[in-house]
C-alpha positions as CSV (number, residue, x, y, z in Angstrom):
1,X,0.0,0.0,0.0
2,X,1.9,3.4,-1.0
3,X,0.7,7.0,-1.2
4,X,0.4,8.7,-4.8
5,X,3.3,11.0,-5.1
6,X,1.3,13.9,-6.4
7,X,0.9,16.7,-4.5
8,X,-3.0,16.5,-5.1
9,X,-4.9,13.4,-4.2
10,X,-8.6,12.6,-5.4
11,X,-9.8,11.8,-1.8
12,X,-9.4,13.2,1.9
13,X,-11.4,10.7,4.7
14,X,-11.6,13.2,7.5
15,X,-12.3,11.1,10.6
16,X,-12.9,12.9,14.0
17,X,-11.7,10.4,16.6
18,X,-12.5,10.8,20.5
19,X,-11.5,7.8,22.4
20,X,-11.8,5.6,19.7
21,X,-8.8,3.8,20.6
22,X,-10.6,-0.1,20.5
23,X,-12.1,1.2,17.1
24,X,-9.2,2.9,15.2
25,X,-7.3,-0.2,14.2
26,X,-10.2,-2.2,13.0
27,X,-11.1,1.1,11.0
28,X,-7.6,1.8,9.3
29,X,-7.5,-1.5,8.0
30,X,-11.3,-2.0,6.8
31,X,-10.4,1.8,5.0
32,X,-7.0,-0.2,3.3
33,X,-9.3,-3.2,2.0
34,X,-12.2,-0.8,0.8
35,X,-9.7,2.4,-0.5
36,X,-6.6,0.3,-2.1
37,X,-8.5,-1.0,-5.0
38,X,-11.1,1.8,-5.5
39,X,-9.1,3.1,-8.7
40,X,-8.5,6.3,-6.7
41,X,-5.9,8.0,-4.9
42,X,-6.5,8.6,-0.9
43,X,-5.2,9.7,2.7
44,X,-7.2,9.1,6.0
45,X,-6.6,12.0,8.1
46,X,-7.4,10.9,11.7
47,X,-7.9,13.8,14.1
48,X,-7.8,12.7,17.4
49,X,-9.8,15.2,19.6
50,X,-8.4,15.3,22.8
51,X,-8.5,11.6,23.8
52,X,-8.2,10.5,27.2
53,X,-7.7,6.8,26.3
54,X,-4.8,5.1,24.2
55,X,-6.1,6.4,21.3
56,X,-3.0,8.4,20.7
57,X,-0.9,5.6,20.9
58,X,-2.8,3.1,18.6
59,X,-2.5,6.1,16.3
60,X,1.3,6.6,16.4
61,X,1.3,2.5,16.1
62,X,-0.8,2.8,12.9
63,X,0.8,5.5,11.3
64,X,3.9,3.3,11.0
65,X,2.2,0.4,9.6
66,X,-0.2,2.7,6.9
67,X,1.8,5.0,4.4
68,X,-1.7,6.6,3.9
69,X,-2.4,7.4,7.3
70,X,-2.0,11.2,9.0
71,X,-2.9,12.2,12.5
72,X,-4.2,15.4,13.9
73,X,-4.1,16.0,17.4
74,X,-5.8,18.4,19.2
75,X,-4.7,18.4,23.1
76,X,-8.5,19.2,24.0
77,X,-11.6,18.0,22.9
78,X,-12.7,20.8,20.5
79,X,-15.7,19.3,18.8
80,X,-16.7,17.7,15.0
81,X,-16.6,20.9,13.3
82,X,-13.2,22.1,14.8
83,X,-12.1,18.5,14.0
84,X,-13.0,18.6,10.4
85,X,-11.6,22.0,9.8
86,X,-8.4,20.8,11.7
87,X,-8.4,17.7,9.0
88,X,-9.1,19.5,5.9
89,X,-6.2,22.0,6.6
90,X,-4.1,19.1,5.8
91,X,-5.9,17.0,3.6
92,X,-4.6,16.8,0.0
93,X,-7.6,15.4,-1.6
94,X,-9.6,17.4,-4.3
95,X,-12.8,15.7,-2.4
96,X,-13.1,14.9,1.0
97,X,-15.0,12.8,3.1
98,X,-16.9,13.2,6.9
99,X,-17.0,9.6,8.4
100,X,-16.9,9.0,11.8
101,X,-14.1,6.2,13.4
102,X,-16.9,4.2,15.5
103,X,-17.5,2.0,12.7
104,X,-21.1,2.5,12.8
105,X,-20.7,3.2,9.1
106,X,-18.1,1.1,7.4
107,X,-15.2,2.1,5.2
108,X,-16.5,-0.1,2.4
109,X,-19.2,2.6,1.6
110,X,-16.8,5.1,0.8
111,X,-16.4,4.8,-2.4
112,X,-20.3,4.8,-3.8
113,X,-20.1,7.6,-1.9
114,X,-17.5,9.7,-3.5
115,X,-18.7,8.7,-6.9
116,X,-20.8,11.0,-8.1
117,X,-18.6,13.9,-7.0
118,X,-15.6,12.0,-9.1
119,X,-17.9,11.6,-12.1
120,X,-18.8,15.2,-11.9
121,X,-22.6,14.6,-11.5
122,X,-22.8,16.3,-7.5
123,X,-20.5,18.4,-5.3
124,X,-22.0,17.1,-2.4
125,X,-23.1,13.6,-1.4
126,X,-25.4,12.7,1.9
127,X,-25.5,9.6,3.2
128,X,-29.1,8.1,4.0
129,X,-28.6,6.2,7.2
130,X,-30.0,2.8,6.4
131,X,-31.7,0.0,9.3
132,X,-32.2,0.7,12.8
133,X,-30.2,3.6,15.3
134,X,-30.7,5.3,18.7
135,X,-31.7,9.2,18.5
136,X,-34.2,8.4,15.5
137,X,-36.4,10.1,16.9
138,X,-34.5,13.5,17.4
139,X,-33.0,12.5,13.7
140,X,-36.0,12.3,11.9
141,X,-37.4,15.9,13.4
142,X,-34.4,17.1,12.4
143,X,-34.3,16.1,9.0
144,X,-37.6,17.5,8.1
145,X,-37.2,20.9,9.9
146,X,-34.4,21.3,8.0
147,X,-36.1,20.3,4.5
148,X,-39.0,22.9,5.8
149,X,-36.8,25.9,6.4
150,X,-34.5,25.2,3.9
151,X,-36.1,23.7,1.0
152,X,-33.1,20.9,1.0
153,X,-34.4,18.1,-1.1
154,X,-32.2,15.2,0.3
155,X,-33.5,13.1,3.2
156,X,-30.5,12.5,5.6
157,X,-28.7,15.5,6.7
158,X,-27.0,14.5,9.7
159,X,-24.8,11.2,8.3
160,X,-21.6,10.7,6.6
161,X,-21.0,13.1,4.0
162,X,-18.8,13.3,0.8
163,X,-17.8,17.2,-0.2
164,X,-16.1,18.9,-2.9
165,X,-13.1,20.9,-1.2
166,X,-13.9,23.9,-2.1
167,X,-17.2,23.4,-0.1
168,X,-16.0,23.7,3.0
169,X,-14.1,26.8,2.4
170,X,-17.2,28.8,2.1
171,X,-19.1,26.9,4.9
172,X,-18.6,28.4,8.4
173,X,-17.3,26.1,10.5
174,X,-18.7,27.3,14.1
175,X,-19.0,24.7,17.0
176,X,-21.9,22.2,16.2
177,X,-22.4,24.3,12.6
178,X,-20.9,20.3,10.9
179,X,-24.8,19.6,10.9
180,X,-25.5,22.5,8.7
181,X,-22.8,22.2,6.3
182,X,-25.1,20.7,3.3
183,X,-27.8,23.7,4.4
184,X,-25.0,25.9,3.5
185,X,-23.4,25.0,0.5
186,X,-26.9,24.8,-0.8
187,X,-27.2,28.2,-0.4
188,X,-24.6,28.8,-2.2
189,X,-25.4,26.9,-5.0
190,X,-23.5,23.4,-4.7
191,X,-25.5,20.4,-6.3
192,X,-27.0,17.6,-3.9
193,X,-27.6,14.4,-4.1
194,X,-27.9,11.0,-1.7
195,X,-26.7,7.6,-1.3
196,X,-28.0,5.4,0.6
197,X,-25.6,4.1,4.0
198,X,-25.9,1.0,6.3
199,X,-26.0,1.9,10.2
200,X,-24.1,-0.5,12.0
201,X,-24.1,-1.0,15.7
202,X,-21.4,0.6,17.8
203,X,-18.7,-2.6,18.6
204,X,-16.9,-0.5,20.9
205,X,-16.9,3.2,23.2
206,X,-19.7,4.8,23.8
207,X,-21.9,7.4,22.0
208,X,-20.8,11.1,22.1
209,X,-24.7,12.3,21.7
210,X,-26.9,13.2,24.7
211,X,-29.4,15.4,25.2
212,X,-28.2,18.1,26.2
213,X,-27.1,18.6,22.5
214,X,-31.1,18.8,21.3
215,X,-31.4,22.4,22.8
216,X,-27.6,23.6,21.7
217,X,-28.8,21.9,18.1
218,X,-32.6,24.2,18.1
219,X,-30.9,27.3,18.6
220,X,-28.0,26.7,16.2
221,X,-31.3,26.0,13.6
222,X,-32.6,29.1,14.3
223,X,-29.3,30.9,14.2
224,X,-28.4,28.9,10.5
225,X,-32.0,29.9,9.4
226,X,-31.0,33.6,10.1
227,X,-27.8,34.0,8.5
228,X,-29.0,32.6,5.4
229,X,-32.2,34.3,5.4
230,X,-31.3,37.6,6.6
231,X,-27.1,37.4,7.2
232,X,-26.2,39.0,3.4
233,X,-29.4,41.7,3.8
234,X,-29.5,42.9,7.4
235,X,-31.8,45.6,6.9
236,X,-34.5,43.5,5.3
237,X,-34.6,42.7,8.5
238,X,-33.7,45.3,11.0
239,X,-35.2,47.5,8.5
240,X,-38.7,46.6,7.8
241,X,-38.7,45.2,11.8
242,X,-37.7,49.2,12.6
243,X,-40.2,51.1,10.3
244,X,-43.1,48.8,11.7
245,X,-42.3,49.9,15.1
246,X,-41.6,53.6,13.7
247,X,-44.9,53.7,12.2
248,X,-46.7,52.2,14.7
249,X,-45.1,54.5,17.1
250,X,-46.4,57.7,14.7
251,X,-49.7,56.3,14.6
252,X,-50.2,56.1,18.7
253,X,-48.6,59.9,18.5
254,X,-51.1,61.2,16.4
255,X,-53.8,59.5,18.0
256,X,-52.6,61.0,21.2
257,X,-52.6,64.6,19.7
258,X,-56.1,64.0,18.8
259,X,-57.5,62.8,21.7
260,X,-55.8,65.6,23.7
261,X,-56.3,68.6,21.6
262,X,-59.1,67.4,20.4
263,X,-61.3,65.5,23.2
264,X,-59.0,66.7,25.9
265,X,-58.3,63.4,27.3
266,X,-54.7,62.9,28.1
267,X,-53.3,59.0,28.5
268,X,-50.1,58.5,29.9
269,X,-49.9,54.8,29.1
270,X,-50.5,56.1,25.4
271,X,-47.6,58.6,25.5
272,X,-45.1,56.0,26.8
273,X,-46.2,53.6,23.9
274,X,-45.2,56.3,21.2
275,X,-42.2,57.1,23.1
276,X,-41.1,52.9,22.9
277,X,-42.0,52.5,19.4
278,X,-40.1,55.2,17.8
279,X,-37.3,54.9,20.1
280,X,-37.3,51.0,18.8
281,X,-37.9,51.6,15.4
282,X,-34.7,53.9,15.5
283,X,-32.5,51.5,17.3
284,X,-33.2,48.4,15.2
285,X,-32.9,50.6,11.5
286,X,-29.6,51.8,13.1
287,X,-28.8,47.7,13.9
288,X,-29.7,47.2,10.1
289,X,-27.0,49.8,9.1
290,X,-24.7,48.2,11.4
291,X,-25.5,45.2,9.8
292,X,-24.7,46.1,6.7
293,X,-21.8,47.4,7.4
294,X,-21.0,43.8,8.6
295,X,-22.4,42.1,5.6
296,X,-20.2,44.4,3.2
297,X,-17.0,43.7,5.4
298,X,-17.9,39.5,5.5
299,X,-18.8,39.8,1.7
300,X,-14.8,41.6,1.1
301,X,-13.8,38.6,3.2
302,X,-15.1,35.9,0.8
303,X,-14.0,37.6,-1.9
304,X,-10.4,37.8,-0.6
305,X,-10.7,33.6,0.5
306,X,-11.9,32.6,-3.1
307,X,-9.1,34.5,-4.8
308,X,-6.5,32.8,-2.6
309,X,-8.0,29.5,-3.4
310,X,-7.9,30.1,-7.0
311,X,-4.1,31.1,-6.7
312,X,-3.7,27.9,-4.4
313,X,-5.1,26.0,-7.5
314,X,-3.0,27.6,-10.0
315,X,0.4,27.4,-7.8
316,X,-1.1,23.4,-7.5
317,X,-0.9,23.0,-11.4
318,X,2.7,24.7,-12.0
């Protein structure tokens, strides 16, 4: 088994590992079986995310017995989406892959998986977990909030994942914000599709999910739903939300003028209604402004990223 010598490879397996240490050697080999004969060139790049077991051991042994193999340690546990970003600083591969080192999915699916990014056809490929899991439940809610707000026609969002590399260059990785990543590129115009994945039970370890990740993961829905809605136009809005208030603060003025001057009834509660709604109005249009301020500056930002990683390409090719 020996490494292309290109500097480019065709695939990245990214593999967040956290105490994984009775998984990982089972793993490396089962990706050598399925990888070595796929007809492409490959690396697995195994972060391992602040492991209190022997996992960083069984690593060093492995990376001396697997010419493919890198390792990526972080000295605390940082998370998936700090992991992946970790990996994919690294990684050579023009595509690269999420799959996790539990062996709950199974190296032999990679390939199908990649596929249709290799033939062109997608730049991103979901896997559709396939037989029976815990959390399917929470899973299944999640899936089809996220095909509500987002209008994402594939069924499985929250599985192993194929990418193109470029993909998660534009994507935000903020803690937890892995789960959105197909959300995201989608937004920015990267083509979907699925394949379906077997589920396997967990041989070894225990499960990193609990619920106290179902609350972090609403909020983090909400937050995803805003920035694409609302992130690139602010003051659509901060704007519209502002003049409502504005306007509904003018109205109760001029009411209170009439009944005053007019009737002469004065009401207080009245008076301190105008003065919150136009003092709100104001403060969210000037958050709109702000905001696009913000939007402009993140916009210069992307701008800037895609040029480097077209010079990266370029400097690739010579």
């Amino acid at each position: 088994m020996t490494l292309a010598a290109a500097e480019t490879l065709d695939v990245s397996v990214l593999v967040p590992a956290k105490d994984e240490a009775q998984n990982l050697p089972e793993f490396v080999r089962l990706c050598a079986e399925a990888l070595g004969p796929a007809g492409f060139s490959f690396e697995v790049v195994v972060v391992n995310d602040g492991s209190r077991d022997e996992t960083g051991r069984v690593l060093r042994d492995l990376g001396r017995q697997y010419a493919f193999l890198r390792i990526v340690t972080h000295r605390r546990q940082r998370g998936i989406a700090d992991a992946l970003r970790s990996a994919g600083d690294v990684a050579r591969g023009d595509v690269f892959v999420f799959y996790p080192a539990d062996l709950q999915y199974l190296p032999t699916d990679i390939p199908p998986l990649v596929a249709p990014i290799l033939e062109g056809r997608a730049d991103i490929v979901t896997g559709t977990k396939q037989g029976k899991y815990d959390k399917a439940f929470v899973s299944r809610v999640y899936n089809v909030l996220c095909r509500w707000l987002f209008g994402i026609s594939v069924t499985d969002l929250n599985s192993v994942k194929a990418y193109r590399r470029e993909v998660m260059l534009g994507v935000p990785l903020r803690p937890d914000w892995h789960r959105y990543m197909v959300v995201i590129a989608a937004a920015d115009g990267f083509r979907l599709t699925s394949h379906p994945v077997p589920l396997y039970p967990r041989r070894a370890g225990i499960s990193k999910f609990n619920w106290k990740r179902i609350p972090v993961g609403i909020f983090d829905l909400i937050s995803v739903w805003f920035q694409l809605r609302f992130g690139r136009k602010p003051m659509l809005f901060f704007g519209v939300a502002g003049m409502i208030l504005f306007l509904i603060g003018l109205a109760a003025g001029i009411s209170a003028l009439v009944l005053r001057f007019g009737y002469g009834i004065g009401l207080r509660p009245l008076l301190n209604l105008v003065e919150t709604m136009v003092i709100s109005g104001i403060v969210l249009f000037g958050f709109g402004l702000l905001g696009e301020m913000i939007a402009g500056m993140q916009e210069e930002t992307r701008e800037v990223s895609r040029a480097l990683s077209r010079l990266d390409k370029l400097d690739l090719r010579d």
